[in-house]
SEVEX-200382 format. One record per residue: x, y, z of N, C-alpha, C, CB in turn. Coordinates in steps of 0.1 Angstrom, whole numbers, padded with zeros to 4 digits, always signed. Each point is the difference from the previous one (the first is absolute). Glycine has a CB too. Layout:
<rs>
XYZXYZXYZXYZ...
</rs>
This chain:
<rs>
+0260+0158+0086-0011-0009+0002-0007-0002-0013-0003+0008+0024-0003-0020-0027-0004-0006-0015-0014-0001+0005+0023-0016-0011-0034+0027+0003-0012-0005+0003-0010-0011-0008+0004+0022+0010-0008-0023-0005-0008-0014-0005-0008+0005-0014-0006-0012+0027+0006-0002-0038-0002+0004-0012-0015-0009+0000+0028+0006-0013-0043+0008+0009-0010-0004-0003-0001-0011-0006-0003+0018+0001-0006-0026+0006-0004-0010-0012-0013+0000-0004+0015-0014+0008-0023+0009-0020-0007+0000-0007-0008-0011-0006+0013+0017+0000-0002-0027+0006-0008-0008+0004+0002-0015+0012-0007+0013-0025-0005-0022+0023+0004-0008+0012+0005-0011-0001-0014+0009+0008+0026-0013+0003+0004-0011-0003-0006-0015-0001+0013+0016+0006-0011-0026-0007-0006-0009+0003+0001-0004+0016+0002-0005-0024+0007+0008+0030+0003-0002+0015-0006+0008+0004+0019-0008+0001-0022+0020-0001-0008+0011+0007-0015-0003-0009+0023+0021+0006-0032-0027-0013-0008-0003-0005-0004-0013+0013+0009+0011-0029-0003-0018+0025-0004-0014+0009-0001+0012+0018+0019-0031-0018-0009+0037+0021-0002+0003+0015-0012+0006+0000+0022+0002+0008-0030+0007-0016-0015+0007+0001-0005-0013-0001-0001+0025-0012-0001-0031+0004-0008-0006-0002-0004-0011+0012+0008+0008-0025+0002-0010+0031+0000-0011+0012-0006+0007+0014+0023-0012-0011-0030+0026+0010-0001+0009+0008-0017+0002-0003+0029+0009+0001-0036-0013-0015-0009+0002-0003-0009-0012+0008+0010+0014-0020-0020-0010+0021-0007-0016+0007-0005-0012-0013-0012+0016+0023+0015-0023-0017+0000-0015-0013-0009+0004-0008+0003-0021+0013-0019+0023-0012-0006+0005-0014+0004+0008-0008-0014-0005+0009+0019+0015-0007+0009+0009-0008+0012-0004-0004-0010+0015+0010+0017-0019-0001+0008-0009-0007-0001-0009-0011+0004+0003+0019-0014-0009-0017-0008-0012-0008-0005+0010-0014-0012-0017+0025+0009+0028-0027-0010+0010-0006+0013+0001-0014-0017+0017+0026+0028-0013-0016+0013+0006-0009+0006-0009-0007+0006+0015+0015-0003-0025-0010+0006-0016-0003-0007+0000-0009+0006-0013+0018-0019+0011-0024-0008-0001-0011-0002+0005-0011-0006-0005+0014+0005+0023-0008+0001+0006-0010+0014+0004-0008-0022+0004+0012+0031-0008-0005+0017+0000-0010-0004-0012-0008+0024+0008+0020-0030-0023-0015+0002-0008-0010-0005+0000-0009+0004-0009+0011-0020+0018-0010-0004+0000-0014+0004+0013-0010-0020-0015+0011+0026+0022-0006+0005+0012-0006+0015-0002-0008-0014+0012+0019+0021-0030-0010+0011-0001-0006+0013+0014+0005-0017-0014-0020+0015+0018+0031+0010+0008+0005+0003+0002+0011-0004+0007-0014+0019-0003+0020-0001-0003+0015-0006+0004+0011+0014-0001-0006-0013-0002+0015-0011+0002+0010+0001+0016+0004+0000-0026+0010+0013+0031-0012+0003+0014+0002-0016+0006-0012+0035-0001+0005-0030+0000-0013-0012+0008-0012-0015-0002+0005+0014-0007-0023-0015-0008+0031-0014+0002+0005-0003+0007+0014-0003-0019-0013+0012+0023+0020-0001+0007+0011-0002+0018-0006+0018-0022+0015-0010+0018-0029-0004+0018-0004-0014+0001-0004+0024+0006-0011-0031-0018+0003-0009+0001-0004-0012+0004+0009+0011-0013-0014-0009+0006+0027-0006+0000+0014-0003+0012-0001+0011-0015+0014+0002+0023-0010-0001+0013+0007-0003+0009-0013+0018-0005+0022-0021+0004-0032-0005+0012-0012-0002-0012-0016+0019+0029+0014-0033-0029-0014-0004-0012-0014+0008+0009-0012-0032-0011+0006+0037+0021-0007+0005+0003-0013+0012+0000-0003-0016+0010-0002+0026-0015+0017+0012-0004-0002+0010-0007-0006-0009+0006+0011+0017-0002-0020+0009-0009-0002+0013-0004+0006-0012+0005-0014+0009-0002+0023+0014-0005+0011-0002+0013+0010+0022-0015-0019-0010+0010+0027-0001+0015+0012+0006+0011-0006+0002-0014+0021+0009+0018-0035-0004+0012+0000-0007+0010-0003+0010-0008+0002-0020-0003-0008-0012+0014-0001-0016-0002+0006+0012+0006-0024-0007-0013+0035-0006-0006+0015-0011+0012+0006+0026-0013+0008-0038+0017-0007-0006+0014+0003-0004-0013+0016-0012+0022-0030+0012-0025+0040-0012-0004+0005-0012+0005+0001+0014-0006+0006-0023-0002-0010-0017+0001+0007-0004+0009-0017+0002+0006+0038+0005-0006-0050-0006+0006-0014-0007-0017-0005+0022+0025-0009-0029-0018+0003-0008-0010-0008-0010-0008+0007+0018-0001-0013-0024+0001+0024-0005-0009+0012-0009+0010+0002+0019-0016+0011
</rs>
């Protein structure tokens, strides 16, 4: 049996499915803040969940807030 290899980070397809799960203002929130940050919407979903993130692997939720 082959177990599944961590990932570290998020895809764009698994990026869009959260994201389509958030309610439109947040949705709306994230969409914005990737454009002005210039990075995918993944990086702003990390930012979301911890302001000192630079992507999800060093993702703390709920640090910095």
């Amino acid at each position: 049996m082959q177990q599944a290899k961590l990932q570290e980070q998020l895809s764009l397809a698994d990026a869009e499915v959260i994201l389509r799960l958030l309610p439109e203002r947040i949705q709306a929130a994230l969409i914005a803040r990737a454009a002005k940050i210039e990075y995918p919407i993944a990086i702003s979903i990390a930012i979301f969940l911890d302001t000192e993130a630079l992507g999800f692997v060093d993702c703390k939720p709920g640090r910095g807030q």
